[in-house]
C-alpha positions, 0 to 999 in steps of 0.5 A, a space after each residue: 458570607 456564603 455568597 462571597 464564598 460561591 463568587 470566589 469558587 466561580 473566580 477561581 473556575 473562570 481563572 483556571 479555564 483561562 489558564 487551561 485555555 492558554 497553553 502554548 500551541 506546537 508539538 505534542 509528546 506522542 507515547 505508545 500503548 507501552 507508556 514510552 515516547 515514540 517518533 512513529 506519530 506526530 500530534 500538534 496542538 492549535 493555538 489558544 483561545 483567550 477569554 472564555 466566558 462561563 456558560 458558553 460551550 466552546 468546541 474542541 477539535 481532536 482530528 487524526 489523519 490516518 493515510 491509506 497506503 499500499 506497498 509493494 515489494 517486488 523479487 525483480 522487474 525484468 526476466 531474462 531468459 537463456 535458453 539454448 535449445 528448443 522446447 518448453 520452458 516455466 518459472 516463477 519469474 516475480 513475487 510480490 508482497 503486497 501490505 496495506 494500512 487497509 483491508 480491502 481487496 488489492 488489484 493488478 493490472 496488466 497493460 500491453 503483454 504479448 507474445 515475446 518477439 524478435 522482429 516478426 518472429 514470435 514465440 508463445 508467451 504465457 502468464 499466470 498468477 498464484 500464492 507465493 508459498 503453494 507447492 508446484 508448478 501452475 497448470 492455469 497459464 493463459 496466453 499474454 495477451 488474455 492476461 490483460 486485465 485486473 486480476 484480483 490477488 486472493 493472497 498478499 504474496 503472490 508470484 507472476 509465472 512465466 512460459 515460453 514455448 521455442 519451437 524446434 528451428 527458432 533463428 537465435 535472437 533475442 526476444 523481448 516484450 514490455 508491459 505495464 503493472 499497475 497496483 490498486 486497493 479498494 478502501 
């Protein structure tokens, strides 16, 4: 009797990991922490596995994707200036708010700036960068051209400063320059 009753105990385990190992394949629920449904994140179950035998390990999969991302918010992409006499003029052209789903180092890269110019006219461009919330105007302004390179953002806002200096008898015109940003995290 006590034989039978360890036969029926092992029919009834083999029974319940068929019925475990046969549940239907597609999307999962997803809760947060909090207990309650959320869309935030996706879960899919594969599909089943019949007949699984007593005694032999099966594997399971549990595998989560998790995206690095940047993201950057910009204040503007383009300053235009208006300036009607000569002289020396700054400002805190663009902010940027850069997040990420990492905690390493972010980077900007500037490409191509130079001095503004109408023909072959060319007024001091300068550049800087500094934290968005630090008081004051920059003192550490450095010409177009040398703020080529990747500069390592020390803070998460960060504002790019403009100068420009118009010498007295500049021609009226308009004077421009394009250059290229490029944003980048170390994982």
């Amino acid at each position: 009797m006590r034989n039978l009753f360890i036969a029926v105990l092992v029919v009834l385990g083999v029974a319940g990991l068929v019925l475990v190992a046969e549940t239907e394949a597609g999307s999962l629920t997803v809760y947060n922490n909090q207990g309650v449904i959320t869309t935030a994140a996706t879960a899919v179950a594969d599909g089943p596995v019949a007949g699984i035998v007593p005694g032999i390990a099966q594997a399971i999969k549990i595998s989560a994707n998790v995206p690095s991302t940047l993201k950057v918010d910009l204040s503007a992409t383009q300053i235009a200036w208006d300036m009607p006499n000569a002289g020396t003029y700054q400002t805190r052209a663009i902010d940027m708010i850069l997040t990420s789903s990492e905690g390493g180092p972010k980077y900007i890269t500037i490409a191509g700036a130079d001095k503004l110019a109408n023909g072959t006219v060319k007024l001091d461009t300068l550049y800087t960068l500094k934290p968005t919330d630090e008081l004051g105007v920059p003192s550490d302004y450095v010409a177009a051209a040398t703020f080529n390179k990747t500069h390592e953002l020390k803070n998460n806002k960060t504002s790019v400063w403009n100068k420009i200096v118009v010498p007295t008898g500049t021609s009226a015109g308009n004077f421009s320059d394009d250059f290229t940003v490029t944003f980048s995290q170390t994982l």
